[in-house]
LOMIFI-297894 format. One line per 8 residues: for each residue x negated, y negated, z negated of N, C-alpha, C. Coordinates in steps of 0.02 Angstrom, whole numbers, always signed. Layout:
// LOMIFI-297894
X:Y:Z:X:Y:Z:X:Y:Z; ...
//
This chain:
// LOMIFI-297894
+221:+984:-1016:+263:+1024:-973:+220:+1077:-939; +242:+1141:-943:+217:+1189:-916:+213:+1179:-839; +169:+1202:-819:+157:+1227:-731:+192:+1284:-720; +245:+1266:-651:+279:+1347:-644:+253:+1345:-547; +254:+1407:-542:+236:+1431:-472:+320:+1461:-471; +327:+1457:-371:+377:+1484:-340:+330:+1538:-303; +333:+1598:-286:+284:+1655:-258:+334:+1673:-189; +312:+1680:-151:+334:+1706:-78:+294:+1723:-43
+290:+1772:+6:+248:+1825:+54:+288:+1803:+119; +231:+1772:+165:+232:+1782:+217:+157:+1788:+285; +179:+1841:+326:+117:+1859:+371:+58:+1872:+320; +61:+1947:+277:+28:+1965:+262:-17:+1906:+176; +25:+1859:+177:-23:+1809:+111:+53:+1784:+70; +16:+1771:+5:+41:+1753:-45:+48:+1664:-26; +127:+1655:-37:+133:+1567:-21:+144:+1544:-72; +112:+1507:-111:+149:+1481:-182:+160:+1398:-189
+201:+1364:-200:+237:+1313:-220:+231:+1292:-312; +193:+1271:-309:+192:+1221:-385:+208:+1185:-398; +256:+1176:-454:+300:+1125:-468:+274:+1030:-446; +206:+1037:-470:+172:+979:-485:+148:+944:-398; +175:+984:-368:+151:+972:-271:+112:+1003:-251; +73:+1052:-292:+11:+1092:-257:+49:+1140:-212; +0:+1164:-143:+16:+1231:-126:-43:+1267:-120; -26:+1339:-138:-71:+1395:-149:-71:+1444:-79
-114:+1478:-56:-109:+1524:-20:-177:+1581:-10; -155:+1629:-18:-189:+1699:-39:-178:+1747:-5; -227:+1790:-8:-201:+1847:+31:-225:+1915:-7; -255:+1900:-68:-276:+1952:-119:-231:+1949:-178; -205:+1980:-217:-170:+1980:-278:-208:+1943:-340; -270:+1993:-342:-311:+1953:-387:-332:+1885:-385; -354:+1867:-340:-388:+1811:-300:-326:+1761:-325; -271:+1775:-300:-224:+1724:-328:-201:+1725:-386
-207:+1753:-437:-223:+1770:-517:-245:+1718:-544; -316:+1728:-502:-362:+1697:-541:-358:+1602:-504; -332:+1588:-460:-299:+1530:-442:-239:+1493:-482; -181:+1552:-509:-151:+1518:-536:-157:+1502:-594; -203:+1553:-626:-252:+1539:-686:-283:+1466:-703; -321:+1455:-658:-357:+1385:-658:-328:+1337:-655; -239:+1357:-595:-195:+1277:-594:-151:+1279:-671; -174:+1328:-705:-147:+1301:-757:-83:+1334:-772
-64:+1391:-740:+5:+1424:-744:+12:+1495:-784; +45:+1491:-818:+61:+1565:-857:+96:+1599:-827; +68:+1677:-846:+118:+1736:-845:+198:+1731:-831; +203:+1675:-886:+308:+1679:-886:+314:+1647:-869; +283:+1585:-810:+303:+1533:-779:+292:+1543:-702; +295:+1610:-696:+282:+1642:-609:+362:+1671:-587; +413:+1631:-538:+458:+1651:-507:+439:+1664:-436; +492:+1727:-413:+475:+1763:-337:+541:+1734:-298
+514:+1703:-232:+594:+1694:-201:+574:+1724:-147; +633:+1731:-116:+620:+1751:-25:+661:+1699:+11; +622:+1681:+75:+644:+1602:+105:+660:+1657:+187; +700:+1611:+226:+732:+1645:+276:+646:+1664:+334; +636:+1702:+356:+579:+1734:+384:+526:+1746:+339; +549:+1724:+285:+473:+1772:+251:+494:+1850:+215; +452:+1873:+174:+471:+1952:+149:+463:+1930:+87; +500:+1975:+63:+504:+1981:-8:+450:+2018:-44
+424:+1990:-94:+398:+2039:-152:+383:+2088:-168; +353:+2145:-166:+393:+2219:-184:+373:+2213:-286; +423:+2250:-295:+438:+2235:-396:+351:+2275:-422; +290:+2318:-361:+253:+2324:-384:+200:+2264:-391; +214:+2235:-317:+176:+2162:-320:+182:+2114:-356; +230:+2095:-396:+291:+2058:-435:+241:+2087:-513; +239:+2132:-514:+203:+2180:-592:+131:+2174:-584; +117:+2170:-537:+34:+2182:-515:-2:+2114:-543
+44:+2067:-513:+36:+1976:-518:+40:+1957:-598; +89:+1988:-622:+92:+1970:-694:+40:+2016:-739; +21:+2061:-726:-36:+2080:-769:-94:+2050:-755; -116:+2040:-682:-177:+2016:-667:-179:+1943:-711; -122:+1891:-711:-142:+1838:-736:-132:+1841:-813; -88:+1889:-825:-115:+1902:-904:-193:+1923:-927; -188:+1966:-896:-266:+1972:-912:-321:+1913:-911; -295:+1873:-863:-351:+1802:-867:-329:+1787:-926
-280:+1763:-949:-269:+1725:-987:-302:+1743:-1084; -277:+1825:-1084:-312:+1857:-1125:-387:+1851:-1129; -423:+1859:-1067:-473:+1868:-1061:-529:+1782:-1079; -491:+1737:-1059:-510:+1679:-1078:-498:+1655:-1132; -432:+1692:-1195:-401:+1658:-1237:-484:+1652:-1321; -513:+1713:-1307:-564:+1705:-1353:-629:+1657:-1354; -610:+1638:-1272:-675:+1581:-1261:-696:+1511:-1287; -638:+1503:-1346:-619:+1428:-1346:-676:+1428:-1406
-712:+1365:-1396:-785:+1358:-1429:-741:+1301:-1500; -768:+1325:-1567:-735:+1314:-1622:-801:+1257:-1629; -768:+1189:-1641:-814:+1118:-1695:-833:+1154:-1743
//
């Protein structure tokens, strides 16, 4: 079963909710990229909510998030050491 993140902004940081019980919190785009990278979460398994006092997303931050962790993922996909 895939790892999915819930993404929400509040006071300036990234709040994220992982299915599996983890919570994430960031305050760099990249920085949390490369976090959700490591917990194991893809590109198409990143949803944005907005919860009552927090802010929403903006659709550039939302685009920003999904390339950055594509790129990990790309960027790691050639690393895999062949028997």
């Amino acid at each position: 079963m895939a790892t999915t993140a819930k993404v929400a902004f509040f006071r300036n940081e990234f709040v994220v909710d992982l299915n599996d019980g983890r919570h994430l919190e960031q305050s760099d785009l990249q920085a949390l990229a490369n976090d959700l990278y490591r917990a194991g979460v893809h590109a198409c398994d990143v949803e944005y909510e907005w919860r009552p006092g927090f802010r929403m997303i903006t659709a550039g931050q939302q685009v920003a998030l999904r390339a950055a962790l594509r790129h990990q993922e790309q960027k790691h996909q050639g690393l895999s050491i062949a028997a």
